[in-house]
Backbone as numpy.savetxt, mean C-alpha at the origin, in Angstrom:
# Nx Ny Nz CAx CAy CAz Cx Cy Cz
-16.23 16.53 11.13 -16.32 15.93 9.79 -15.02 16.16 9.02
-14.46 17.43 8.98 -13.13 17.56 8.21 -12.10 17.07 8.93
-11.99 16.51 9.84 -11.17 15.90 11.06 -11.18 14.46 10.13
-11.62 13.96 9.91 -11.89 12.46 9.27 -11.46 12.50 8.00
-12.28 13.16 7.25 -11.92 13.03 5.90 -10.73 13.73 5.46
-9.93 14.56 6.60 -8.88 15.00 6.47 -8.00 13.83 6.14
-8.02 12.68 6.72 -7.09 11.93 7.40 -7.17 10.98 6.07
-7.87 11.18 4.91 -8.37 10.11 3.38 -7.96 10.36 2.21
-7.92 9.83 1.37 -7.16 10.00 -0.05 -8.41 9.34 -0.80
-9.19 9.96 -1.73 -9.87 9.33 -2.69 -8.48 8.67 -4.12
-8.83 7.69 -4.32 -8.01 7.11 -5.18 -9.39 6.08 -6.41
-9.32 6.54 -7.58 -10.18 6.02 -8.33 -9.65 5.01 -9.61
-10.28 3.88 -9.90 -9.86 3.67 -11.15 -8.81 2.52 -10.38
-9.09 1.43 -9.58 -8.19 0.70 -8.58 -7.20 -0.02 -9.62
-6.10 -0.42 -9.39 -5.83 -1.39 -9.98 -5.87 -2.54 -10.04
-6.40 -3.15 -8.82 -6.43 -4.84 -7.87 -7.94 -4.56 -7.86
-8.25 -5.91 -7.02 -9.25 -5.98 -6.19 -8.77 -5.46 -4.74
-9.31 -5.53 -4.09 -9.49 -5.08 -2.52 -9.92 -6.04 -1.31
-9.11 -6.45 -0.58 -9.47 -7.29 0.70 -10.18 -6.97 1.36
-11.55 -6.86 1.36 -12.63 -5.67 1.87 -13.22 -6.70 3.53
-13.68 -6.07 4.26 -13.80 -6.49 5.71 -15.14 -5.77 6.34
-16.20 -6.62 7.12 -17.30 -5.79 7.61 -16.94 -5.06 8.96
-17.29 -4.15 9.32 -16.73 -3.46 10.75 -17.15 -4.83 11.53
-16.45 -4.25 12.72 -16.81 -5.46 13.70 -18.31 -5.59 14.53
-19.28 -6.37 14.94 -20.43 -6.72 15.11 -21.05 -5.75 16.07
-19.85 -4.86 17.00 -19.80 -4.16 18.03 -20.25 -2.90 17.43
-19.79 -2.65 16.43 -20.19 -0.85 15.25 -21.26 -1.19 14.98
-22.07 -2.13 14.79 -23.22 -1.79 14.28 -23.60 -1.41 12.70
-24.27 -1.07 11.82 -24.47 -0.99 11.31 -24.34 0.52 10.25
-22.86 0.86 10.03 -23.00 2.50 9.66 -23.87 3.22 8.64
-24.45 4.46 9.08 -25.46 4.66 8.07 -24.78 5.83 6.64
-23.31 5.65 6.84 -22.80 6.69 6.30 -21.20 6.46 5.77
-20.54 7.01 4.81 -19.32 7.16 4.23 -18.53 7.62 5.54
-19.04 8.73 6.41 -18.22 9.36 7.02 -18.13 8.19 8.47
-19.04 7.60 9.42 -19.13 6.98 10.29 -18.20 6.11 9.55
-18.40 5.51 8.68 -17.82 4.49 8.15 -15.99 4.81 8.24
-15.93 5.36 7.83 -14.19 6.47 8.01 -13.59 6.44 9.23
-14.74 7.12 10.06 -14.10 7.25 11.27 -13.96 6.12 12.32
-14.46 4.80 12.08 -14.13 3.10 12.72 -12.91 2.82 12.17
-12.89 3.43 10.44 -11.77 2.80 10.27 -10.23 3.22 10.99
-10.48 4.74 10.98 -8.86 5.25 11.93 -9.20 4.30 13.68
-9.96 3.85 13.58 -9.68 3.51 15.14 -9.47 2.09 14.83
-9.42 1.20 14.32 -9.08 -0.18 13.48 -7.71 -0.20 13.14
-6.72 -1.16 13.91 -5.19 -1.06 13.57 -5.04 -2.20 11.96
-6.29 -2.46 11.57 -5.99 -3.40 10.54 -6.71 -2.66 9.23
-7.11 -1.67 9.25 -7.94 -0.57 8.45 -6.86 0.21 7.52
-6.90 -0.18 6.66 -5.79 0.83 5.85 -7.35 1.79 5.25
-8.28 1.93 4.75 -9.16 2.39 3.81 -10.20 2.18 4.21
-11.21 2.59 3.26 -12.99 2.17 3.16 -12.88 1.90 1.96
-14.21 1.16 1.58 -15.11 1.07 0.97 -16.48 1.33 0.58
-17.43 1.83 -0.51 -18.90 2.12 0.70 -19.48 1.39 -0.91
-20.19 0.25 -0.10 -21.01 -0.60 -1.62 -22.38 -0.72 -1.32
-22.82 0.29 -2.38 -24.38 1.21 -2.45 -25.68 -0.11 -2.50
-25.28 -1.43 -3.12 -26.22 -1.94 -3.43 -26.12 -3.02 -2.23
-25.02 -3.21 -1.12 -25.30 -4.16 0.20 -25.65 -3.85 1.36
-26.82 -4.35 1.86 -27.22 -3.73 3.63 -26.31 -3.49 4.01
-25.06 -4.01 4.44 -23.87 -3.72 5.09 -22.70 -2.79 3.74
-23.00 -1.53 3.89 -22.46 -0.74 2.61 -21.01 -0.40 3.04
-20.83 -0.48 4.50 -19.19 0.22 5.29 -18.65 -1.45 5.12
-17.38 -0.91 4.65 -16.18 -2.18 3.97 -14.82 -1.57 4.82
-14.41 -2.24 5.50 -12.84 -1.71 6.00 -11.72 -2.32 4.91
-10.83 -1.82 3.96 -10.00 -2.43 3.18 -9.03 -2.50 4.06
-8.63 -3.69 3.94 -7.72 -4.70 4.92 -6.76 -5.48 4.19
-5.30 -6.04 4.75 -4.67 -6.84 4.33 -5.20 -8.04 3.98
-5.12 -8.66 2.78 -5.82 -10.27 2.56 -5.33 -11.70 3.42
-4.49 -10.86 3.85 -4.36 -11.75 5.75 -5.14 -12.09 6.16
-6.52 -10.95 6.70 -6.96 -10.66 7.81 -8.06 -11.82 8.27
-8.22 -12.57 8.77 -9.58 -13.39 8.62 -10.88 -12.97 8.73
-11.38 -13.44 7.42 -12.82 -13.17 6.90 -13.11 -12.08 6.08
-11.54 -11.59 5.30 -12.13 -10.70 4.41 -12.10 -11.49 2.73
-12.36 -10.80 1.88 -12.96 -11.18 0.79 -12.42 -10.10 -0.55
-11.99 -11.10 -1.00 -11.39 -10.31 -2.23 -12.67 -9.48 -2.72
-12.85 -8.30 -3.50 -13.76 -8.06 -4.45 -13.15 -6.76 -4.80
-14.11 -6.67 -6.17 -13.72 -5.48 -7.33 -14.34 -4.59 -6.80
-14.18 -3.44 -6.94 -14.91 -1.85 -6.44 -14.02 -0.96 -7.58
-14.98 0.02 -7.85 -14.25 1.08 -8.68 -13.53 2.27 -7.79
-13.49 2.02 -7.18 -12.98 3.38 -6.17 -12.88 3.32 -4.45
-12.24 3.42 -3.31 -11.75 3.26 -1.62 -11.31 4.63 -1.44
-11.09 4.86 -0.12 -10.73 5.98 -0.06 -9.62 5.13 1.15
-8.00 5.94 1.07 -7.07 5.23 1.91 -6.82 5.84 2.72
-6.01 5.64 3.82 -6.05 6.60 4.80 -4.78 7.11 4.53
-4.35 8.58 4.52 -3.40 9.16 4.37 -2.05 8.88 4.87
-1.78 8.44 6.11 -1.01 8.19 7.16 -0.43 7.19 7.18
1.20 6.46 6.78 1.15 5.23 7.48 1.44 4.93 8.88
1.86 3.67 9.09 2.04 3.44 11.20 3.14 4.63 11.42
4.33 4.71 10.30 4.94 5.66 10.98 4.61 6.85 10.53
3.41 7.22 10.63 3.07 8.98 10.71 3.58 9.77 9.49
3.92 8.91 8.28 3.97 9.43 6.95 2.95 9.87 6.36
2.63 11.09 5.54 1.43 11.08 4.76 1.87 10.72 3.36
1.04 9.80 2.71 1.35 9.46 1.34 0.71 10.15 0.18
1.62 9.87 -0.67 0.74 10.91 -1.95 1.82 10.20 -3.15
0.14 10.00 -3.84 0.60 8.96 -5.14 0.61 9.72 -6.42
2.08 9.32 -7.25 2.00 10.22 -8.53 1.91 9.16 -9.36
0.65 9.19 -10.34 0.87 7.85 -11.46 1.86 8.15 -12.54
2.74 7.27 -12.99 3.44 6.85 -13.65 3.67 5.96 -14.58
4.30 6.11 -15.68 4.35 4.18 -16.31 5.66 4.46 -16.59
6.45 3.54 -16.74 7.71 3.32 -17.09 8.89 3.61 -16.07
8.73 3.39 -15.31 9.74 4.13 -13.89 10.06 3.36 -13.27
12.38 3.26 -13.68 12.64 2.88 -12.70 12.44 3.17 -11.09
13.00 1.83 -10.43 13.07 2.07 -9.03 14.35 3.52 -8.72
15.14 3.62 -9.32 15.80 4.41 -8.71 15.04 5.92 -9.38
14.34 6.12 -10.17 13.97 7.24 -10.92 12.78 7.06 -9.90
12.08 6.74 -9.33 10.84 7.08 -8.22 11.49 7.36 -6.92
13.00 6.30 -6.63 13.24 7.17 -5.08 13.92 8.83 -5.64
14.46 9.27 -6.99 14.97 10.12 -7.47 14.25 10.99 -7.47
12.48 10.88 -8.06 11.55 11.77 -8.04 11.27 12.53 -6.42
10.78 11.37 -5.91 10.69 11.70 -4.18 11.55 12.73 -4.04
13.11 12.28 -3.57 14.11 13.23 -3.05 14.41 14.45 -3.84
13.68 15.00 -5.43 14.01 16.19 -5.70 13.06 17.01 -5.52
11.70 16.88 -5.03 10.28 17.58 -4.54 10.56 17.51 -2.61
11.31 16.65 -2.57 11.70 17.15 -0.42 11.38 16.05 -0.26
10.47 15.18 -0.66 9.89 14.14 -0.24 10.78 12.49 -0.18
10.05 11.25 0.86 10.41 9.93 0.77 9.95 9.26 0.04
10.86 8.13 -1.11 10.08 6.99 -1.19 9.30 6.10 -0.22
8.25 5.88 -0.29 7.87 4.67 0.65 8.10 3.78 1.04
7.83 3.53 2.21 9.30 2.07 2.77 8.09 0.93 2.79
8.76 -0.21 3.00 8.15 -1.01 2.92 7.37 -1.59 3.78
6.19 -1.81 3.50 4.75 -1.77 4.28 4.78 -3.19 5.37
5.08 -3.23 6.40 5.83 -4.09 7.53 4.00 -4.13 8.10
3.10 -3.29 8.68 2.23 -3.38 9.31 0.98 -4.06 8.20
0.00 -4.93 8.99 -1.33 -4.93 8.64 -1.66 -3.75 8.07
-1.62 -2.32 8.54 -2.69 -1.36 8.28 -1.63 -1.23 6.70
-0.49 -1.05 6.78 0.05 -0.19 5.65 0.32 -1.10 4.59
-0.03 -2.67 5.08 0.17 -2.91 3.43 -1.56 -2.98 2.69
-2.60 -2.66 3.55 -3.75 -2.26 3.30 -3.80 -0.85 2.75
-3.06 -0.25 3.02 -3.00 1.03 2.73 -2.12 1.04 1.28
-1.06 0.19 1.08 -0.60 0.40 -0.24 -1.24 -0.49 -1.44
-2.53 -1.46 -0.70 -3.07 -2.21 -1.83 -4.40 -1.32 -2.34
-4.60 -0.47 -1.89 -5.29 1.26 -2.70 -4.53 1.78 -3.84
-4.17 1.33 -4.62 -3.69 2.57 -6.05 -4.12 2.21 -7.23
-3.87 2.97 -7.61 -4.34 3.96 -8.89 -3.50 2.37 -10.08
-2.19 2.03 -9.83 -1.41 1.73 -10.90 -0.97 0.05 -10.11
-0.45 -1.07 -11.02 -0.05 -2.39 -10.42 1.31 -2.49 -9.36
2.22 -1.54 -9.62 3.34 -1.51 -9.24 3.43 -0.26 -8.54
4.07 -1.00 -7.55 5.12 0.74 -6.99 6.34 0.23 -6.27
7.61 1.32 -6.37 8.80 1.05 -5.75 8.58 1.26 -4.57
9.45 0.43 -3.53 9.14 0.98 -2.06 10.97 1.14 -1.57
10.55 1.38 -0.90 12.49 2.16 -0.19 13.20 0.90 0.36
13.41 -0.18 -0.16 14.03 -1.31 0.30 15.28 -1.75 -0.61
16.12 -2.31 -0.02 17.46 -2.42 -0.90 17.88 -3.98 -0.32
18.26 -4.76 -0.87 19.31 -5.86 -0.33 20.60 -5.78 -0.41
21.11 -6.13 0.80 22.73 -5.79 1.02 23.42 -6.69 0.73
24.95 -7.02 0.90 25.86 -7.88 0.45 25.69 -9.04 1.42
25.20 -8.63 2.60 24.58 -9.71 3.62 23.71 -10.47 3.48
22.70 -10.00 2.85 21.14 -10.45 2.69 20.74 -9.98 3.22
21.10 -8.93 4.67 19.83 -8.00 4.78 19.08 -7.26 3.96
18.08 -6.19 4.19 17.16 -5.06 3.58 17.56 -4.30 4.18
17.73 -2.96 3.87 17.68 -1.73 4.77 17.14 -0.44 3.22
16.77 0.29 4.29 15.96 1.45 3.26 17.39 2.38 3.38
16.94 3.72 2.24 18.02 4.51 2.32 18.09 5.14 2.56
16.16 5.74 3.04 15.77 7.41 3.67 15.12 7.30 5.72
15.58 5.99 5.55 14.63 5.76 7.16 15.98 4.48 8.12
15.44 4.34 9.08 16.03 3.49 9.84 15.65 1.65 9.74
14.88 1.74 8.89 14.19 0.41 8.54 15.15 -0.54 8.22
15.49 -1.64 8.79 16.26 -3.32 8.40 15.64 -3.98 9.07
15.46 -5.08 7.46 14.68 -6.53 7.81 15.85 -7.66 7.60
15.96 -8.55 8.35 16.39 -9.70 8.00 16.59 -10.66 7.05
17.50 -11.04 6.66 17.94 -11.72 5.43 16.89 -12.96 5.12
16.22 -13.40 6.51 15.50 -14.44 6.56 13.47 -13.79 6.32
13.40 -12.54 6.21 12.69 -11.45 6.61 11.42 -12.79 5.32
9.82 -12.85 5.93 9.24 -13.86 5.20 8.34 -13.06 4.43
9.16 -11.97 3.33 8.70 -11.51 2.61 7.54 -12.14 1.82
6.45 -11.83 1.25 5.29 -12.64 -0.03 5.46 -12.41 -1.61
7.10 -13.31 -1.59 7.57 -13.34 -2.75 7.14 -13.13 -3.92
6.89 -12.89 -5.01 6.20 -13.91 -6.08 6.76 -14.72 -6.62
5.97 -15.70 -7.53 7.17 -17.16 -8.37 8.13 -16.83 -8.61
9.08 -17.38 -8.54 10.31 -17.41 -8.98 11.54 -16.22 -8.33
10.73 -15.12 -7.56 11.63 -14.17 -6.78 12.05 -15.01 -5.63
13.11 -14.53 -4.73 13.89 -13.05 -5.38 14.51 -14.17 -6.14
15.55 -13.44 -7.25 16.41 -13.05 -7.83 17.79 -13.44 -7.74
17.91 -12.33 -6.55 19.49 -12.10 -6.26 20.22 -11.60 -7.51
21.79 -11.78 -7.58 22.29 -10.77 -8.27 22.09 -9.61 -8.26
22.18 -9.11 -9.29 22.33 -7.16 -9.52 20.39 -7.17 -9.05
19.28 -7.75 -9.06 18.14 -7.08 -8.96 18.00 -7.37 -7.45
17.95 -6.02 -6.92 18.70 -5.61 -5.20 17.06 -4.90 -4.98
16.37 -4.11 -5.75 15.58 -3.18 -5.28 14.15 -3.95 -5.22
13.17 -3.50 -4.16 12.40 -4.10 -4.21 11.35 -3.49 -4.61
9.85 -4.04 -5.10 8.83 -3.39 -5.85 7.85 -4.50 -5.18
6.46 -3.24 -4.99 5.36 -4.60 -4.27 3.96 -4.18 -5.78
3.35 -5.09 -5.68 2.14 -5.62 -6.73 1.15 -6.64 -6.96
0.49 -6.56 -7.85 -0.33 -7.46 -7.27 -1.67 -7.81 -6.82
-2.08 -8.13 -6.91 -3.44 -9.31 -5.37 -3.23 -10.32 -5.71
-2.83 -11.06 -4.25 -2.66 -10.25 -3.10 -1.38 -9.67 -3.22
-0.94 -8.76 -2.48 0.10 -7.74 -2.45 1.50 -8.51 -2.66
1.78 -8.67 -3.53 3.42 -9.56 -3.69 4.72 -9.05 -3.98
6.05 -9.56 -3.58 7.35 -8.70 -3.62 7.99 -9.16 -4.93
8.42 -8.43 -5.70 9.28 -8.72 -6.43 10.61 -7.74 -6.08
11.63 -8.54 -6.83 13.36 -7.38 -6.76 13.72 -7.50 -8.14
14.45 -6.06 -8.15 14.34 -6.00 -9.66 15.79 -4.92 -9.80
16.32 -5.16 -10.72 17.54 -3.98 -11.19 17.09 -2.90 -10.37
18.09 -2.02 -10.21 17.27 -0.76 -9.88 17.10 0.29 -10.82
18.22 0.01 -11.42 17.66 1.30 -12.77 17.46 0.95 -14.23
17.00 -0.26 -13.89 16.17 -1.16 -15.07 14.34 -0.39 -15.37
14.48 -0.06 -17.19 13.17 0.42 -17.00 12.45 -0.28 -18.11
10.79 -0.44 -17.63 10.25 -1.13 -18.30 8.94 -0.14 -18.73
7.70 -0.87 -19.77 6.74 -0.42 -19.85 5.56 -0.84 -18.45
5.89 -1.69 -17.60 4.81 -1.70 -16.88 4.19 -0.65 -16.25
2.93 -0.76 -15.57 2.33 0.19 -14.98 2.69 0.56 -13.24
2.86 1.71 -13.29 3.78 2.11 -11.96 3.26 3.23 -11.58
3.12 2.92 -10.00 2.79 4.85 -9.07 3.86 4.41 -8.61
4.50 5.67 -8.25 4.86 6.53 -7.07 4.68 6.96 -5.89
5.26 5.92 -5.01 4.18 6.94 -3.45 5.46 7.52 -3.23
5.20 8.53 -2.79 6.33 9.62 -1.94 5.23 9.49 -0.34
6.13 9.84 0.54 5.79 9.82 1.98 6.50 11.44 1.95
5.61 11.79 3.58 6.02 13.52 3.55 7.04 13.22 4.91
């Protein structure tokens, strides 16, 4: 049991809706939060749970709004899975007003990474769990048009088919990237441009 729920982050108070998903026809019917948990680490498209008290089918896998056949809906609370594909554990500090460079700044003076940018099914399921609308992720645009992060080995392609929002990118001086949203969308923005919007922090360990 602590093997599972080791591996979870209660996160309350969502900011989105949630791309919520029924286990597959093969699980059966879970009678529990914890069964429910433990399909989801074995699910490469499972960032989270859900558990909704008032539907026969109460186990929800929170999933990318990719995935076919999931379904937007509101929930007050998921639990995410700690881990992303690359074996980061995440941990969210809420914030408001924070530049992008003042969140990769926070990260690197506690030991910790900004979060890079969520490339897998599971992890951008996993970053559409928070607390706040916005968060910076470790992505930069170069004089090329590539992306490359500044704490990892990560480069995407200039052509990379990011899920823009209207009118992004940008270009010019707004180089840094920020994801938000439902469904999960990219914006680029100054980097040490600061605003009142609402913002976490994920640091990766």
């Amino acid at each position: 049991m602590q093997g599972v729920w080791g591996s979870f982050r209660l996160v309350n108070l969502l900011a989105s809706q949630l791309s919520l998903l029924a286990p597959p026809p093969s699980a059966g019917m879970p009678a529990s939060l914890l069964h429910c948990a433990g399909l989801c680490l074995q699910d490469e498209r499972c960032g989270g749970v859900a558990w909704l008290d008032n539907d026969p089918q109460s186990c929800r896998f929170v999933v990318d709004s990719t995935v076919p056949g999931a379904t937007a809906t509101l929930v007050s609370s998921a639990y995410a899975i700690l881990s992303t594909d690359s074996s980061a554990t995440v941990v969210e500090i809420p914030f408001s007003g924070t530049s992008w460079q003042q969140a990769y700044d926070f990260c690197s003076g506690i030991g910790l990474r900004l979060v890079p940018y969520p490339v897998s099914l599971k992890d951008r399921a996993v970053m559409s769990i928070r607390s706040k609308t916005w968060v910076s992720v470790d992505l930069q645009r170069r004089s090329n048009g590539s992306y490359t992060a500044l704490s990892s080995s990560l480069v995407l392609p200039a052509n990379y088919p990011f899920p823009w929002y209207l009118k992004n990118p940008h270009y010019g001086m707004e180089k840094c990237l920020i994801v938000g949203n439902f469904p999960l969308a990219v914006y680029d923005f100054e980097c040490s441009i600061l605003d009142t919007a609402p913002k976490s922090t994920l640091c990766v360990v």
